[in-house]
C-alpha positions as CSV (number, residue, x, y, z in Angstrom):
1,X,0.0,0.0,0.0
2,X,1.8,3.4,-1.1
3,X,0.3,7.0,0.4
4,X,2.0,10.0,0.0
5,X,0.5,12.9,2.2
6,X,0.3,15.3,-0.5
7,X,0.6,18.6,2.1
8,X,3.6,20.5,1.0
9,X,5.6,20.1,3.9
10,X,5.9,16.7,3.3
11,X,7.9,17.1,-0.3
12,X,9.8,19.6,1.7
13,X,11.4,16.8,3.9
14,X,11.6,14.0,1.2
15,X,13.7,16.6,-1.2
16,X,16.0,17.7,2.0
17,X,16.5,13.7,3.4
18,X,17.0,13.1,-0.8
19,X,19.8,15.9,-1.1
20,X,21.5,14.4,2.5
21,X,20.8,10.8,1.4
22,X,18.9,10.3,4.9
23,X,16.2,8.3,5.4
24,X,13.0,9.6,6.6
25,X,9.8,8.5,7.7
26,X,6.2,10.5,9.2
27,X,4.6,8.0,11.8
28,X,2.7,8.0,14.4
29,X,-1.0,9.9,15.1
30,X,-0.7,11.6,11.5
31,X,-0.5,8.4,9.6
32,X,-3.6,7.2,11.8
33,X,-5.4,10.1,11.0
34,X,-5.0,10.1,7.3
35,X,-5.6,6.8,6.9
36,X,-8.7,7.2,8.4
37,X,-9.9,10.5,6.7
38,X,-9.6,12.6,10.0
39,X,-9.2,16.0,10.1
40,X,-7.8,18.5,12.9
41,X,-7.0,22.3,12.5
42,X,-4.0,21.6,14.4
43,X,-1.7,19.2,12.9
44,X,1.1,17.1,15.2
45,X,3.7,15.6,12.8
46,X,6.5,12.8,14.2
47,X,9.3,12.5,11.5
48,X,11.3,9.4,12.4
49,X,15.0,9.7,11.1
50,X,17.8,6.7,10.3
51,X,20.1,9.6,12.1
52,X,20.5,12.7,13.7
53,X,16.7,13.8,14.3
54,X,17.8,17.8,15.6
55,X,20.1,18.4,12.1
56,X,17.7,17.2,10.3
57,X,15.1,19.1,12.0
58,X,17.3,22.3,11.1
59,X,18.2,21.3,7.9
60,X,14.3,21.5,6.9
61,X,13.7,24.5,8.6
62,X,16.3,26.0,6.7
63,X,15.1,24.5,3.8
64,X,11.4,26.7,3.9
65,X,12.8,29.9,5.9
66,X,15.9,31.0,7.9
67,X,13.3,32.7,10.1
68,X,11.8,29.5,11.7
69,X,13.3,28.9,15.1
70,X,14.4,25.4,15.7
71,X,13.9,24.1,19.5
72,X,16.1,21.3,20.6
73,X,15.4,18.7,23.5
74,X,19.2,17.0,23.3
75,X,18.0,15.3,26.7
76,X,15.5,12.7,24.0
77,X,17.9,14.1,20.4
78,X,14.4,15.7,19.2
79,X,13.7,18.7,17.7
80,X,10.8,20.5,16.4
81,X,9.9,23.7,15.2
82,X,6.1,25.4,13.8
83,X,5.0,25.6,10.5
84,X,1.8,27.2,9.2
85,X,-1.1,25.0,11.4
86,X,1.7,22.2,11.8
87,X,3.9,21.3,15.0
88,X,6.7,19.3,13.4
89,X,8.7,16.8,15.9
90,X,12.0,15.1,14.6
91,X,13.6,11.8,16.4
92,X,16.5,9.8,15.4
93,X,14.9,6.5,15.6
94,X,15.6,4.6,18.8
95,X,15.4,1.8,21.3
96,X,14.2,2.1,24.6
97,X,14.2,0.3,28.3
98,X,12.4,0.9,30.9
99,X,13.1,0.7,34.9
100,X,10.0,-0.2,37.3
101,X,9.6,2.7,39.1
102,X,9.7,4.9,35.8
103,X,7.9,5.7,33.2
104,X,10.7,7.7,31.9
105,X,12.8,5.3,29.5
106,X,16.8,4.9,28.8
107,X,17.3,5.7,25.0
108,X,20.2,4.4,22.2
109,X,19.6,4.4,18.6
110,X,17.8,1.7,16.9
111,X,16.5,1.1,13.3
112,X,13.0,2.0,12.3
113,X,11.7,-1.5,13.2
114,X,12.6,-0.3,16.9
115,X,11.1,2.8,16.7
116,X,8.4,0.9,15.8
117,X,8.1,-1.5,18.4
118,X,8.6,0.6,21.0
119,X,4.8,2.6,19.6
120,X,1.8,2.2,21.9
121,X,-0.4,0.6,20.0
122,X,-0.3,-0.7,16.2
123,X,-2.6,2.1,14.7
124,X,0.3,4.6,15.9
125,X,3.1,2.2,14.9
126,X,2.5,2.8,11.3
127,X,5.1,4.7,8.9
128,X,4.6,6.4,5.3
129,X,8.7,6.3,3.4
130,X,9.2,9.8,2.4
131,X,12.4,8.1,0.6
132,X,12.6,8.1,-3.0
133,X,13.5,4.5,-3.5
134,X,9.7,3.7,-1.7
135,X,8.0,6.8,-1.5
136,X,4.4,6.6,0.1
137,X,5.2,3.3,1.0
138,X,3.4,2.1,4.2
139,X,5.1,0.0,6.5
140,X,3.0,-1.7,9.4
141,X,4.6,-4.2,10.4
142,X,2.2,-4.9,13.5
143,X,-1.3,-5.3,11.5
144,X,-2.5,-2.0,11.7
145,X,-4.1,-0.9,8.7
146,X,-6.0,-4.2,9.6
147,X,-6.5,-2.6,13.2
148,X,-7.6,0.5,11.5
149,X,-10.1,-1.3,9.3
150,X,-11.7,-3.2,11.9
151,X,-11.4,-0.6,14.4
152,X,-9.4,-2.6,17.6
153,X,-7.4,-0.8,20.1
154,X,-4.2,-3.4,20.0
155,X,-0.5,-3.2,21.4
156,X,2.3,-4.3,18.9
157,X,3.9,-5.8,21.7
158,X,2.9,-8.2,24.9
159,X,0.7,-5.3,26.6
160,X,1.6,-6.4,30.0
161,X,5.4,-5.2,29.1
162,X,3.7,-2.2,27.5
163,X,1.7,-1.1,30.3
164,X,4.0,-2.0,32.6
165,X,6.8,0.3,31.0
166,X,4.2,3.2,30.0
167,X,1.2,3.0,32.2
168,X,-0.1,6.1,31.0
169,X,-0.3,4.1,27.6
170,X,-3.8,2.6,29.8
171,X,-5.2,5.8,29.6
172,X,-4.2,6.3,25.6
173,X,-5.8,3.0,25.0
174,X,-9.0,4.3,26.8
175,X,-8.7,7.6,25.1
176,X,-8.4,6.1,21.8
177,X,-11.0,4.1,21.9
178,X,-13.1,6.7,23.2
179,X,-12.1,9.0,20.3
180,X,-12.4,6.5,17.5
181,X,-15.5,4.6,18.6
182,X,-13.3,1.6,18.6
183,X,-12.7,-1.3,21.0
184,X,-10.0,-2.5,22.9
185,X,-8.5,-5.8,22.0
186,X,-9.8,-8.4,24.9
187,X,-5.8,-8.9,25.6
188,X,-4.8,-5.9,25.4
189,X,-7.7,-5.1,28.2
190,X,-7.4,-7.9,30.0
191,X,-4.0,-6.3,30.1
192,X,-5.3,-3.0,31.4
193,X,-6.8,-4.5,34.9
194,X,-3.9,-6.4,35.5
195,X,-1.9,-3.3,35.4
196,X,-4.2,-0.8,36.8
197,X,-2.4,0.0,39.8
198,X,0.8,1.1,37.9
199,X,-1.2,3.9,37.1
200,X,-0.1,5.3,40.1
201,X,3.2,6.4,39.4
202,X,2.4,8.9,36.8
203,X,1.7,12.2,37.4
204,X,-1.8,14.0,38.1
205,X,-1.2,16.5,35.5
206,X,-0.6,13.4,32.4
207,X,-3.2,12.0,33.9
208,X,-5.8,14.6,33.6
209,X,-4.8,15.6,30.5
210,X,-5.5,12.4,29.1
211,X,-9.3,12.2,31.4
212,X,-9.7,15.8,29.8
213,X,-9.5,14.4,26.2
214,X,-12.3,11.9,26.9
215,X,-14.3,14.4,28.2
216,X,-14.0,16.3,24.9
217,X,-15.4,13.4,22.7
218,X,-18.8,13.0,21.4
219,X,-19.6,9.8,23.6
220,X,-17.7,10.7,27.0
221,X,-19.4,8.0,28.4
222,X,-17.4,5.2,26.3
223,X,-14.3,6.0,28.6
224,X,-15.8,6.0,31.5
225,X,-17.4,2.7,31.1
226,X,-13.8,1.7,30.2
227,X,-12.2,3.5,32.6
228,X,-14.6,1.9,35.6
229,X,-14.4,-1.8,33.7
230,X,-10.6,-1.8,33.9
231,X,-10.2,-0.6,37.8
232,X,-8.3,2.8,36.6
233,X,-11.4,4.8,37.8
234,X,-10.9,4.1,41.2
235,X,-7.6,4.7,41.4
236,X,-7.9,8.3,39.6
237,X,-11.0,9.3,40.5
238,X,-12.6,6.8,43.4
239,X,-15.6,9.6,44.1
240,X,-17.2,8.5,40.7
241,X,-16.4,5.2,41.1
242,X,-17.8,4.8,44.5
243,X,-21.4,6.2,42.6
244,X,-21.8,2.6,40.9
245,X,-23.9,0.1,42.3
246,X,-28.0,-0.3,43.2
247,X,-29.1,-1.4,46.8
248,X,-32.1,-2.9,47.6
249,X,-34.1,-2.5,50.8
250,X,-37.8,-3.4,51.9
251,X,-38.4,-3.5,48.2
252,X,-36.8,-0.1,47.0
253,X,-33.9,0.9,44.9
254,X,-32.3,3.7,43.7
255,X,-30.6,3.8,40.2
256,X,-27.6,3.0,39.6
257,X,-25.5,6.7,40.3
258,X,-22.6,6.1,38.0
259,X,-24.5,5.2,35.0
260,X,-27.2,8.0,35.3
261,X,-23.6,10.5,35.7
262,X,-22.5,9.5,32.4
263,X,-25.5,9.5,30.3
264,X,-25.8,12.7,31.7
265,X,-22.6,13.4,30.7
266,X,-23.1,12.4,27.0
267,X,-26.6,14.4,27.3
268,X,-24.5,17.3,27.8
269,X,-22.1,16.6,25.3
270,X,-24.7,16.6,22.5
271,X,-25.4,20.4,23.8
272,X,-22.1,21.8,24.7
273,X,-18.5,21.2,24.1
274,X,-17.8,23.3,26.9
275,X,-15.0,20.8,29.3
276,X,-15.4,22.9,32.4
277,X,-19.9,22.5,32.3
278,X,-18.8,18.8,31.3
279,X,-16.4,18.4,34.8
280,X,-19.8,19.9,36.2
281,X,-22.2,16.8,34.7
282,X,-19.2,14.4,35.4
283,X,-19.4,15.8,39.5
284,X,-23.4,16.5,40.0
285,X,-23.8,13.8,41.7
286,X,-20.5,13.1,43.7
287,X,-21.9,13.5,46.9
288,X,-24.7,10.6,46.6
289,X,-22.9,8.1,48.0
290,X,-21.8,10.1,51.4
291,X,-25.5,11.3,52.0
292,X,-28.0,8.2,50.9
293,X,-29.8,7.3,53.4
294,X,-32.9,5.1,53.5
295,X,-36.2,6.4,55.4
296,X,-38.9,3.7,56.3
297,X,-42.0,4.8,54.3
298,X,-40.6,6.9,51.9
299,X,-37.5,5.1,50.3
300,X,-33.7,5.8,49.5
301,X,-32.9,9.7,50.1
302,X,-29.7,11.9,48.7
303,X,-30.4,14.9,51.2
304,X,-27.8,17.8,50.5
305,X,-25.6,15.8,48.1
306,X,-25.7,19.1,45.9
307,X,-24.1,21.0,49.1
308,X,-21.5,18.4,49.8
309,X,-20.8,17.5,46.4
310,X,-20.0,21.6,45.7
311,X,-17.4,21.6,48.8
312,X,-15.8,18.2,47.3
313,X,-15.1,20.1,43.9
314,X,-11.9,22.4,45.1
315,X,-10.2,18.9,46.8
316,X,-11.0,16.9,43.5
317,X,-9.5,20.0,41.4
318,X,-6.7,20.3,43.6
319,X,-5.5,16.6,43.4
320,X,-6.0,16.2,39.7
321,X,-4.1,19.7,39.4
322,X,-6.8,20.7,37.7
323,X,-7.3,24.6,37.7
324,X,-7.8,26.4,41.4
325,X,-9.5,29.0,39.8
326,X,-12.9,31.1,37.8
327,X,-13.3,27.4,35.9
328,X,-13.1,25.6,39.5
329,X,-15.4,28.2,40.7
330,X,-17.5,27.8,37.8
331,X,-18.1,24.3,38.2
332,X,-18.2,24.4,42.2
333,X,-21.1,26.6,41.4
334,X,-23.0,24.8,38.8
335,X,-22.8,21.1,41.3
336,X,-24.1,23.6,44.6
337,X,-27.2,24.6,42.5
338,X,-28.1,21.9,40.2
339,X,-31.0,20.8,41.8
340,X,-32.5,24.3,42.2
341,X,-34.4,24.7,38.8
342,X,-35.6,21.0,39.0
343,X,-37.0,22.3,42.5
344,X,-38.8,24.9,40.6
345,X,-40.5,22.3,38.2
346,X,-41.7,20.8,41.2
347,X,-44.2,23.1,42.6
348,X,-45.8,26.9,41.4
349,X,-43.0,28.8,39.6
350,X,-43.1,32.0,41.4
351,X,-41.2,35.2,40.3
352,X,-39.3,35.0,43.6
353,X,-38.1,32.0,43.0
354,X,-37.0,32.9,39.5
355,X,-34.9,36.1,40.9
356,X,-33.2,33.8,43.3
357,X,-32.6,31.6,41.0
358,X,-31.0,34.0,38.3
359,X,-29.2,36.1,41.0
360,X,-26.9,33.0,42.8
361,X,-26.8,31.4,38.9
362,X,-25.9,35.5,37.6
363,X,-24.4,34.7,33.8
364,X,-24.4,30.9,34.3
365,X,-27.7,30.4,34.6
366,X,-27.7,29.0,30.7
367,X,-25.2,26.5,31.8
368,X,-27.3,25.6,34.6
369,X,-30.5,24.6,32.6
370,X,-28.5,22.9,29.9
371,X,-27.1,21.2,33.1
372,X,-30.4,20.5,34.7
373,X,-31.7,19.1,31.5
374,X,-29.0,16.5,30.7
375,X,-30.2,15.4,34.2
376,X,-33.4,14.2,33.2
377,X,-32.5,10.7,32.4
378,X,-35.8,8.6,33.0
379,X,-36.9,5.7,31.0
380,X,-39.9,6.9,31.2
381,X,-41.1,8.8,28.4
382,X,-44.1,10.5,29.5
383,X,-41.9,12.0,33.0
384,X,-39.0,12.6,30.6
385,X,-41.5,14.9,28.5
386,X,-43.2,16.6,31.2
387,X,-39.9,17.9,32.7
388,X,-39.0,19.1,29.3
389,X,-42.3,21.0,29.5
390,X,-41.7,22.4,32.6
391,X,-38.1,23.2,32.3
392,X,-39.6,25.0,29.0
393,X,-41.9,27.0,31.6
394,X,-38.8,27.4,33.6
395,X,-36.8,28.9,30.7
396,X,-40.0,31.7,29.9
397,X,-40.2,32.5,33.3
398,X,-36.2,33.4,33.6
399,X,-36.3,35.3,30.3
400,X,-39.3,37.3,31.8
401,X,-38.1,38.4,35.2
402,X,-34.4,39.2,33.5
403,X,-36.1,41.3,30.9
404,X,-38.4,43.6,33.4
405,X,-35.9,43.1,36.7
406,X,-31.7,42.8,35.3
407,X,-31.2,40.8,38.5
408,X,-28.4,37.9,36.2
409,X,-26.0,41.1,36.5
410,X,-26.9,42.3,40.0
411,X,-25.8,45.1,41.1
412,X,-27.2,46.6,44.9
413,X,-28.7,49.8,43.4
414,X,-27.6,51.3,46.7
415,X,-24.2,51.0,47.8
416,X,-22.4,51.2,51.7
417,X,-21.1,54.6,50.9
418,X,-24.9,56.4,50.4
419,X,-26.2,54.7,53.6
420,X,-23.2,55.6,55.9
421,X,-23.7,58.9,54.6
422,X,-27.9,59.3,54.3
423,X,-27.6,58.3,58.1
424,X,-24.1,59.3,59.2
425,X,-23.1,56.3,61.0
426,X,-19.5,54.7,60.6
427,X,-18.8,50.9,58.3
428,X,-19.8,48.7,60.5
429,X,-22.8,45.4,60.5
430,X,-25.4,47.4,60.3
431,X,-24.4,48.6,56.6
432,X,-24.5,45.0,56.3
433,X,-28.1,44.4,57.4
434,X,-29.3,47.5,55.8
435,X,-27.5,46.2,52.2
436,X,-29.2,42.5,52.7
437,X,-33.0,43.7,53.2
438,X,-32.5,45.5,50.4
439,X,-31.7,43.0,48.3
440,X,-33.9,40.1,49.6
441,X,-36.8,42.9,49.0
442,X,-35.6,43.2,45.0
443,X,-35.4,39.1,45.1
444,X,-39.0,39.0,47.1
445,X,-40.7,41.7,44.2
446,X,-41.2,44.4,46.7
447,X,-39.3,46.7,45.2
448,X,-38.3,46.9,41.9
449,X,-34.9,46.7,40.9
450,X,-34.3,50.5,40.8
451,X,-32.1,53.1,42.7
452,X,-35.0,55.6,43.6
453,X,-37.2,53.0,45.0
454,X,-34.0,51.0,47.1
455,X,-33.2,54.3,48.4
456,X,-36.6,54.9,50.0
457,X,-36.8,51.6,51.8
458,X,-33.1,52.6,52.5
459,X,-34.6,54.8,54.9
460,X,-37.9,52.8,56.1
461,X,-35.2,50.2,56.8
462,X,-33.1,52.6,59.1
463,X,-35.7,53.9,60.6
464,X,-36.3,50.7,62.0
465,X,-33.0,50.2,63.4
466,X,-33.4,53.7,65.1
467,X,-31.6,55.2,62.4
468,X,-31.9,59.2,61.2
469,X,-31.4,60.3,57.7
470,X,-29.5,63.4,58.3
């Protein structure tokens, strides 16, 4: 089978390894990729070289521009450099070993068939010859245009050596599949529980990179089926894991909490591509195991899980070294209210509730209802349909109040400086008090929204507390 990638920078290399009688060959994710017809703005390209990957490297950059900068990693003999939408690697091919308590390998230059071997799995161990005695050539020497056709997740090599040397290659395989739509080989994950736990010696932040990239595929759900089947899920993330599982008692039981999380997951997913309100379906429901409770009479109870489950979000963040920041925030804030429009389907939607609603969601609230929506995940079609309905009631209603009251972007129309100085008195709590009543009056539909109006219950407000405009 011969394919030539026909994007320039490809004839580039081939003329420059033909004029320094080098051979070179692109491998790797690219090959994968344009084999199967897939197409990414950005563009990773691996050029393996029978030599010195960094002078080639330069001898190419040279080749299209003496202003492209060349960066050099002589710890692994790579270079790379940027070219239009492309990110351009170079290696001298290689040969590596592995310690146990690494995943950082010892590297001496091999032949292509080592650089090969030492791929993850055979749909990334395939090379295109950009030589002119075989250009276009493919050379898999693993099976895995046959991988590729039948879509299997395989390792070229025994996968408990290739877990055990990589383990991060676990959460590839997982990724992969979750990416492609394709399954893992029943080896190679048979593989994958046997070697679960030596997912523990790589770091939090590969890790999470890798989770974050099965978040960001169409069926999220796919890995995290995978990830729970293989035992990586509760090593990486035990507070979803410990959501599986149905109990039974005096002839009642809940649904299953991890398998409801990730079809709400993928609900989301067919709305949003948004990772951070994804990490916020993924975590609704974290706190379900810690606060179920069963009450004779009326069945299996989740009290508060939406509080706890908001005050788990920062430790979960922290120990995935996920950001401590606005998008931890963000999602701390979406798990704390999630049940709060689902309440309001539940009984008369009043306008109170509505400003409440808008003012703790502010500009989130869309978020929230696409949220609260991928959480309807009944069997049921007729409850499924009246939720929609009233979640559609929910929507008019929030449109309505923001229209005639602004409360999403609440601001206090009157702030601590005009009341310290309407009743001369110094900062102090009763600022404080005067500042709340106003604002649970707005929220209540007492007073509208509006300075004139906040200023004169201001004053009916102080007057109550023995205050004196002066």
């Amino acid at each position: 089978m011969k394919i030539f990638p026909d994007d320039r920078i490809f004839e580039i290399v081939a003329r420059v390894a033909d004029r320094e009688n080098v051979e070179v060959y692109v491998i790797g994710g690219f090959v994968r990729d344009h084999i199967l017809g897939r197409v990414h703005p950005d563009k990773d390209i691996d050029i393996v070289v029978l030599g010195d990957g960094p002078a080639m490297a330069r001898a190419v950059a040279m080749e299209i521009s003496r202003d492209i900068r060349v960066t050099v990693f002589k710890t692994f003999g790579t270079a790379m450099f940027r070219y239009e939408n492309y990110d351009i690697e170079f290696v001298g091919a290689r040969k590596e070993s592995y310690s146990a308590d690494s995943r950082k390998p010892s590297v001496i230059p091999g032949t292509l068939e080592d650089d090969q071997n030492r791929r993850d799995f055979t749909i990334n161990a395939l090379a295109i010859s950009l030589n002119r005695n075989n250009p276009g050539e493919v050379l898999d020497p693993f099976g895995g245009l046959d991988d590729l056709h039948d879509g299997i997740i395989r390792t070229p090599l025994d996968p408990d050596t290739t877990f055990s040397d990589d383990p991060l290659r676990m959460m590839r395989a997982v990724r992969f599949a979750t990416q492609l739509g394709f399954a893992i080989d029943p080896e190679t994950l048979s593989s994958i529980s046997r070697n679960a736990e030596r997912i523990k010696i790589v770091s939090a932040e590969r890790i999470t990179t890798e989770l974050n990239k099965i978040m960001a595929t169409e069926t999220p759900s796919r890995g995290f089926t995978l990830l729970e089947e293989t035992g990586l899920l509760k090593i990486i993330l035990p507070e979803i894991d410990r959501l599986k599982g149905v109990e039974d008692k005096e002839g009642k039981g809940h649904k299953d909490n991890f398998h409801h999380t990730v079809k709400v997951l993928d609900n989301l997913a067919l709305k949003s591509d948004d990772l951070w309100l994804r990490w916020a379906a993924l975590l609704h429901d974290v706190a379900k195991p810690a606060t179920k409770k069963f009450v004779k009479g009326t069945g299996w109870t989740f009290h508060g899980h939406e509080f706890l489950g908001a005050k788990m979000v920062p430790e979960i963040f922290k120990r995935l070294k996920l950001p401590l920041n606005d998008r931890m925030k963000y999602v701390q804030k979406l798990v704390g209210l999630h049940l709060r429009p689902i309440s309001l389907v539940q009984e008369e939607v009043t306008d109170s509730a509505v400003r409440r609603l808008l003012f703790e969601a502010g500009e989130d609230i869309d978020d929230l209802m696409l949220l609260c929506e991928a959480d309807i995940t009944s069997g049921n079609r007729m409850k499924v349909q009246k939720h929609r309905d009233n979640f559609a009631l929910v929507r008019r209603k929030l449109k309505e109040i923001e229209e005639k009251d602004a409360v999403r972007t609440f601001q206090p129309p009157v702030h601590g400086d005009e009341i310290i100085a309407t009743f001369n008195i110094p900062p102090g709590p009763v600022v404080g008090v005067i500042k709340s009543a106003i604002k649970e009056a707005i929220l209540d539909g007492e007073i509208p929204n509006e300075h004139e109006a906040a200023r004169e219950f201001m004053i009916r407000k102080g007057r109550e507390l023995g205050l004196s405009p002066v």
